[in-house]
C-alpha positions in Angstrom: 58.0 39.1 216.3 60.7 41.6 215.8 63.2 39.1 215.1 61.3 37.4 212.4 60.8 40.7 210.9 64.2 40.9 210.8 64.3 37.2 209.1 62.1 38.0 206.8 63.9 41.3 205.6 66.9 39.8 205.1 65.3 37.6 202.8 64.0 39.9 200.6 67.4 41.7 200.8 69.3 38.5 199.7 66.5 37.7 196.6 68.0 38.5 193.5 66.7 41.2 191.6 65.0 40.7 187.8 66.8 43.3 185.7 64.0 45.2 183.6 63.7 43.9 180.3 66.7 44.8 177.9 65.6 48.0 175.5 65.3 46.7 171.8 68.1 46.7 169.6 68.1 48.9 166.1 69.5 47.8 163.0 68.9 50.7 160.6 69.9 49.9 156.7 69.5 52.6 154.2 70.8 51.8 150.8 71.7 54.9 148.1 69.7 55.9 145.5 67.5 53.4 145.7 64.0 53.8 143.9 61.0 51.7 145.9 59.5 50.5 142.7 63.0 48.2 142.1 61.9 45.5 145.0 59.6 42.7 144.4 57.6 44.0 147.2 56.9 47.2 145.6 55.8 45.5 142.6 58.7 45.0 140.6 58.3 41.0 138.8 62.4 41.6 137.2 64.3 42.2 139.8 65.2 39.7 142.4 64.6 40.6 146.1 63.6 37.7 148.2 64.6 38.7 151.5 63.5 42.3 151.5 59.9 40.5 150.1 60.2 38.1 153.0 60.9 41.2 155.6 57.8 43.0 154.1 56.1 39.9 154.7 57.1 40.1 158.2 56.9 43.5 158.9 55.2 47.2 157.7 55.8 48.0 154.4 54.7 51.7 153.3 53.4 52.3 150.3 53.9 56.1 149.8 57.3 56.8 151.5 58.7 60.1 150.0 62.4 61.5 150.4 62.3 65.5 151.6 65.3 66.2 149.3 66.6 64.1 146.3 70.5 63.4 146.8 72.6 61.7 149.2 73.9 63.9 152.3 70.6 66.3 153.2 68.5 62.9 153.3 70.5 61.5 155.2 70.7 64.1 157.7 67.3 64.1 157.8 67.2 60.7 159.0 69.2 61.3 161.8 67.6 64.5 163.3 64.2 64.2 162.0 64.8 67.8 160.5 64.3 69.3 156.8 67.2 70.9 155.1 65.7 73.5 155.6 66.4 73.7 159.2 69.5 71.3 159.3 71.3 73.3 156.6 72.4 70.5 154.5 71.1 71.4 151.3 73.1 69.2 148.9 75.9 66.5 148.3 78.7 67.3 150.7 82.1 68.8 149.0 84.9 65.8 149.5 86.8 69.3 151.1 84.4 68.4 154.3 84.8 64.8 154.6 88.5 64.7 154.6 91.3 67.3 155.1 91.9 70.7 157.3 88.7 71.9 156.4 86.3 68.7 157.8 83.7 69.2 159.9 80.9 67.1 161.0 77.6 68.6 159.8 75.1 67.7 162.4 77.4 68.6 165.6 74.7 71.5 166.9 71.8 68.8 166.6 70.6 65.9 168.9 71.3 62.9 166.4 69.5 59.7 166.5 73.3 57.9 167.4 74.3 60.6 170.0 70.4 59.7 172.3 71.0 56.5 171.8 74.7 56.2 173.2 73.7 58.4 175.8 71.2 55.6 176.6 73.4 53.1 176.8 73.3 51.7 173.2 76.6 50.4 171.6 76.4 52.6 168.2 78.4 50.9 165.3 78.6 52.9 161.7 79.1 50.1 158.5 78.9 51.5 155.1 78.4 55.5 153.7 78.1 59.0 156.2 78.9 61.5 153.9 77.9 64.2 156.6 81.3 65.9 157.2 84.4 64.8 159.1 84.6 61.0 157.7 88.2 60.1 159.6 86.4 60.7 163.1 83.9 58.8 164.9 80.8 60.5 165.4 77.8 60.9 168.0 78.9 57.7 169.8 79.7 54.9 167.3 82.3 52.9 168.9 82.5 50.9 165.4 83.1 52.9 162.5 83.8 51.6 159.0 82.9 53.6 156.1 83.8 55.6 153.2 86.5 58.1 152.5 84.2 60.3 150.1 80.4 60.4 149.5 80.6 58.9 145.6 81.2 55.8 144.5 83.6 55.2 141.4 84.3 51.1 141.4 82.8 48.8 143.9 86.0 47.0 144.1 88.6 49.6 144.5 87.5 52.7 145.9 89.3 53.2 149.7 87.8 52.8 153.3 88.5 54.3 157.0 89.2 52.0 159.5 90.5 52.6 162.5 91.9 55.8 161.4 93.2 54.4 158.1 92.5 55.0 155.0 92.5 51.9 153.2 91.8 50.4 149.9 88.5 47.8 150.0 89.5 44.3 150.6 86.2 42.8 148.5 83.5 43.9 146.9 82.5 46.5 149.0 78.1 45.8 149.2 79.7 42.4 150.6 82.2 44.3 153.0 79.6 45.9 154.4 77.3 43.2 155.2 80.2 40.8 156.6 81.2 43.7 159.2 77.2 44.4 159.9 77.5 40.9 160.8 80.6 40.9 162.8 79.4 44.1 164.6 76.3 41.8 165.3 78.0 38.9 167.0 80.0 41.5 169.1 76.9 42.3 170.7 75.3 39.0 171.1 76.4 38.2 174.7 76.1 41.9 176.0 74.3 43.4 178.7 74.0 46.8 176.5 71.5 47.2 173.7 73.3 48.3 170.2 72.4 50.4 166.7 73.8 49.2 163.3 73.8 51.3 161.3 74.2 49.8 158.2 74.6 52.6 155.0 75.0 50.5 151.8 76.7 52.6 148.7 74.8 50.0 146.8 72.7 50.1 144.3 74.1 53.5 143.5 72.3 53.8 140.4 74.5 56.6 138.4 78.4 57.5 137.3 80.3 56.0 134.6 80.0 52.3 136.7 76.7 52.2 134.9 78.4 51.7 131.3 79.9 48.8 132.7 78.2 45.3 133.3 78.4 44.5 136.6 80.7 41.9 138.4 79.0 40.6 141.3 77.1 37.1 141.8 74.1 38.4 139.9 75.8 39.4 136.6 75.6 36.3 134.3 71.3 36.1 135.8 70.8 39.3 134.5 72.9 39.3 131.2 70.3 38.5 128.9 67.4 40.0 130.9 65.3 42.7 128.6 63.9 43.4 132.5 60.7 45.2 131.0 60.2 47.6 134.5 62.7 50.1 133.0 60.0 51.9 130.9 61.7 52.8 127.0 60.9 56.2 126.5 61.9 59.1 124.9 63.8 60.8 127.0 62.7 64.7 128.7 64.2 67.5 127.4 64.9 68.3 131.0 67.1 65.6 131.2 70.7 67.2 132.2 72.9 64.6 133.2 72.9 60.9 133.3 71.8 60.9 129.4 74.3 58.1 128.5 72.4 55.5 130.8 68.9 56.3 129.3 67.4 53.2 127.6 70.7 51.7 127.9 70.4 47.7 128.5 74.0 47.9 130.2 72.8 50.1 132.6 69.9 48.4 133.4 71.6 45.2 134.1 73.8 47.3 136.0 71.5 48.4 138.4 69.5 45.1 138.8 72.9 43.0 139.5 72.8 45.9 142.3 70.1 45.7 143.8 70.0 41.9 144.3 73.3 42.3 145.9 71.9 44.7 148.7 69.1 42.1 149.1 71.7 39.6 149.6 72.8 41.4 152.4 69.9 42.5 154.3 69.1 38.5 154.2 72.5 37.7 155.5 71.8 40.4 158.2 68.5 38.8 159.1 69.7 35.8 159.4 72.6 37.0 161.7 69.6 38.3 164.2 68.1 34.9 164.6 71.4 32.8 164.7 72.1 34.9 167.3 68.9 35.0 169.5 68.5 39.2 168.9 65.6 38.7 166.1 62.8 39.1 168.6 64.3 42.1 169.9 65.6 44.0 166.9 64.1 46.8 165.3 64.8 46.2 161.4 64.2 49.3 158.8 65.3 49.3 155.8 64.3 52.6 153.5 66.0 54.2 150.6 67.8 57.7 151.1 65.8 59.1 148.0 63.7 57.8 145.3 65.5 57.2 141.3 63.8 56.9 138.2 64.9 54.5 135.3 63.1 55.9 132.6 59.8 56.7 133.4 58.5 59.9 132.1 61.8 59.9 130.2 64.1 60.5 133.2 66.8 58.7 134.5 67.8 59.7 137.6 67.1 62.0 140.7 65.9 65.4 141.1 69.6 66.8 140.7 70.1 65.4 137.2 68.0 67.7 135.3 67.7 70.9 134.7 65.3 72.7 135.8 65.5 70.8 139.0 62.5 67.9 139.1 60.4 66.9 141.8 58.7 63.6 140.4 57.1 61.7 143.0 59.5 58.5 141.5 62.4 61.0 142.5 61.4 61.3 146.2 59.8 57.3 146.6 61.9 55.1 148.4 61.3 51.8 150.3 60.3 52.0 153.8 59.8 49.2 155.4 59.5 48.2 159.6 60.0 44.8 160.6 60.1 43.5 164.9 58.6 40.4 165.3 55.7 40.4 168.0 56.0 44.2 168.1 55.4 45.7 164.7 52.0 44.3 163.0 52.8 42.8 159.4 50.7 44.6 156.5 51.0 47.7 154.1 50.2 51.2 155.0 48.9 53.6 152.6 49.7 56.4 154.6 51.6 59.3 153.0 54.5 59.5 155.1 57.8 60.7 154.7 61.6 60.4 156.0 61.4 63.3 158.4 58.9 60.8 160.2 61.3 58.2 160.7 63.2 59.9 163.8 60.0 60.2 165.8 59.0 56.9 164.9 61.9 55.1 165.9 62.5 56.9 169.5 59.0 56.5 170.2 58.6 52.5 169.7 62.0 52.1 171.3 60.2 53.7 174.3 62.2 56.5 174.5 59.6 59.6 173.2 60.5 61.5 176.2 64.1 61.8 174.0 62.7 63.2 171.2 64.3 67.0 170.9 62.3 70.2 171.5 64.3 72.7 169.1 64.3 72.5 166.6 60.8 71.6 166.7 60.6 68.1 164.6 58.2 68.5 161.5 57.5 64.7 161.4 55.5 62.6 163.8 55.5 59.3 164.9 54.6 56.2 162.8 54.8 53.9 166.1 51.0 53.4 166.8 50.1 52.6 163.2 53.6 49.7 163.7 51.2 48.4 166.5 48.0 48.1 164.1 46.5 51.5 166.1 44.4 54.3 164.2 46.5 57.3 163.6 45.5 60.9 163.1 47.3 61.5 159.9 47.4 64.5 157.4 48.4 63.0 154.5 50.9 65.6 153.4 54.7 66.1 152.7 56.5 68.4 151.6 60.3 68.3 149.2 63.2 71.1 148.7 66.5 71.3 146.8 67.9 74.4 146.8 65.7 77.1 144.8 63.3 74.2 144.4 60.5 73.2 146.5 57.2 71.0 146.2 53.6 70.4 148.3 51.9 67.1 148.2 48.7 66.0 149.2 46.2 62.8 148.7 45.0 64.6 145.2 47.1 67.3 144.7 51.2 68.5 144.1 52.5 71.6 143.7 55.9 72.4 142.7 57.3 76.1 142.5 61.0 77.1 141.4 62.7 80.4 142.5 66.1 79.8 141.2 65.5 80.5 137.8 62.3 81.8 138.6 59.9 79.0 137.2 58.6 76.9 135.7 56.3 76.0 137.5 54.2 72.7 138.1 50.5 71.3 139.5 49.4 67.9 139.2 45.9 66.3 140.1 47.2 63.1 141.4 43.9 61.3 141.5 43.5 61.7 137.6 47.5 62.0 136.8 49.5 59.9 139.1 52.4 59.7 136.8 52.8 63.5 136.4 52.1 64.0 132.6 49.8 66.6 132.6 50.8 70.2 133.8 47.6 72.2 135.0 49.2 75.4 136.1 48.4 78.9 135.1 45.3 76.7 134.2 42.1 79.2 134.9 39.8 76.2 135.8 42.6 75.5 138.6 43.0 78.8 139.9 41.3 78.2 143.2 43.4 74.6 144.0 46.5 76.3 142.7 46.5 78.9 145.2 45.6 77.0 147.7 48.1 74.6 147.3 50.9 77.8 146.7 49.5 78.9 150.5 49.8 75.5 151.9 53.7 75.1 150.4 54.0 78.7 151.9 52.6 78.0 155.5 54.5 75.1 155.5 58.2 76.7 155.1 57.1 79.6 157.1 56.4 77.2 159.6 59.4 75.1 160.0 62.3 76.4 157.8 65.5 78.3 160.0 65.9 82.0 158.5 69.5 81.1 159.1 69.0 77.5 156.5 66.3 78.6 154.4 67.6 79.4 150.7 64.0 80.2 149.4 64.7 83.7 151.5 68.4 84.0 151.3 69.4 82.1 154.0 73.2 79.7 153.6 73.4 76.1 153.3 76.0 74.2 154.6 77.2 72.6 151.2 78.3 74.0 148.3 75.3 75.1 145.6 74.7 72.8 143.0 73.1 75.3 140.8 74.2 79.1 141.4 71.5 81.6 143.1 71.4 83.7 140.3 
């Protein structure tokens, strides 16, 4: 017997062993200033977006995705920690002076990133497109690739310079395009690996401000959208809060501008797709696509985000952006109405990669995970979020928003979002909505008190990590 054991041991010594079964790949693209109601699959009938419709067909699409912050560099932080500006210190756009120079620094290095887990995991992390979060010449948190931008703004799609390898550069095409082809190339590096891999994939495109907007566009979709009225873009008179931007307001060359944009992006996220299942990674990548905040085109008379008027806005079109979750056999396709928000997305993500047990413990994450209700499950969901810039900040609920202002010191704002979804009608200081008023000033309160970093949080005199776009005075 004891020499058939031994047989028989060998055996099962010599049998080759099944690897477990590869973690899913990520391909994360966020697009700048990039209002939800612009795709076809948020409604809009003007504005061509086949792909991304196809991708919501084929995936989660989320109604009521709201932006934390309304400009480029805190919203994208917040992406990447799963933290409010509040607690990341990121408050606005970063100075160039931080991005390139003696005085660069990355902005996130104290925090556990969503790149710097997922190398640590074993992922292959490539960067394509915008970071604007400090210290743009250097690779960060583990990308291996890293192809991006030299400043946070864009000037001219066609001339303003790249990094590469340590080189700054000027762009070789059309840079929405250069960023897709080297999404793509990054793709087809990974197909034979053994490793899992993130894109990241930051688009500067549709970058709906700047001068570029007073001149038609150049790209593929031009000449389609040249004699286009493309009704969407309400005509309205425009807010006497309206600060900047007031040259693009109910301008037709503007308009054309950004919907030659935004069909380019959607280009690009189908080329991207397509790239997945040409290379046998479709079933096994984890697609989102979401806005970094939410723009207006003319509704309610602003054009815009939240920065470009004065006193600082908080419209819920400012803070919308597209959200959308797409991993076939994994994700269930539908729409949620859930009120969710971008400080979500971090817990989401780790937790349907199965990697939860990643998720940081300080700073304590405000958001929570999305990833049941990608599977079809019930969640328990408060629907509430919560939006700062600077001396600005704003509560939301199912009915109601709040928005107060410390820096000047008002006005102040309260909506019933049931009866007033577009925002027209300000009920505070309103006796008959003393009670909700204060209740939703106590909920705003508890909130920040909550989660904000005495170190981070402006509101009570704390720094921000960026220069002040309007003064604390």
């Amino acid at each position: 017997m004891k020499p058939l054991l031994g047989i028989l041991l060998l055996l099962v010594v010599a049998l080759p062993v099944r690897s477990a079964e590869k973690p899913p790949n990520l391909v994360f693209i966020l697009t700048d200033n990039h209002g939800a109601w612009t795709l076809g699959c948020y409604g809009n009938q003007d504005i061509r977006t086949p792909h991304l419709d196809q991708m919501a067909e084929e995936g989660m699409l989320f109604t009521r995705a709201l932006s934390s912050n309304p400009v480029c560099s805190p919203t994208r932080a917040t992406y990447l920690t799963g933290l409010l500006p509040s607690q990341h210190g990121v408050h606005c756009f970063l100075d160039p002076k931080y991005m390139m120079g003696p005085e660069a620094y990355y902005t996130l290095d104290e925090f556990d990133t969503l790149p710097e887990i997922l190398h640590s995991e074993g992922y292959t992390c490539g960067l394509v497109g915008k970071w604007h979060l400090g210290a743009n010449m250097t690779p960060q948190d583990g990308f291996s690739t890293w192809v991006t931008m030299e400043r946070g703004s864009t000037r001219d799609f066609y001339g303003d310079p790249i990094i590469e390898n340590g080189e700054v550069k000027p762009t070789p095409e059309y840079m929405t395009d250069l960023w897709t082809r080297r999404g793509k190339q990054f793709i087809e590096e990974q197909a034979d690996s053994e490793k899992p891999f993130f894109l990241y994939l930051a688009y500067n495109g549709p970058y709906c401000l700047s001068p570029l907007l007073l001149e038609p566009a150049k790209n593929r979709h031009a000449e389609y959208y040249s004699d286009k009225y493309i009704p969407s873009f309400p005509r309205d008179t425009m807010h006497p809060w309206q600060f900047n931007n007031k040259d693009y307001h109910n301008n037709i060359v503007s308009i054309r501008r950004v919907a030659a944009e935004v069909s380019a992006v959607d280009d690009g996220v189908g080329e991207i797709l397509q790239s997945l299942k040409d290379n046998g990674l479709d079933e096994n990548t984890l697609v989102v696509f979401a806005g970094d905040q939410g723009w207006m085109g003319g509704q309610n008379g602003f054009f815009g985000m939240g920065d470009h008027t004065r006193p600082i806005a908080a419209h819920d079109l400012m803070m919308q952006v597209p959200f959308i979750f797409r991993h076939p056999g994994s994700v269930v396709p539908g729409k949620n109405d859930l009120l969710v928000s971008n400080i979500d997305f971090f817990p989401t993500v780790l937790d349907h990669m199965g990697l939860a047990n990643r998720l940081p413990g300080k700073p304590a994450l405000p958001g929570h995970s999305l990833a049941p209700a990608l599977k079809g499950e019930e969640v328990e969901w408060t629907n509430e979020m919560a939006y700062e810039f600077e001396g600005t900040r704003s509560f939301r609920t199912d009915d109601w928003k709040v928005v107060l202002r410390k820096f000047p010191d008002g006005p102040s704002e309260l909506y019933d979002m049931k009866n007033d979804p577009h925002e027209r009608f300000n009920l505070f200081g309103q006796p008959e909505h003393a009670t909700i008023q204060a209740e939703m000033i106590g909920k705003l309160e508890a909130y920040f008190d909550k989660w904000a970093d005495p170190e981070y949080d402006i509101w009570n005199g704390g720094r921000s990590k960026a220069r002040r776009l309007v003064p604390n005075e």
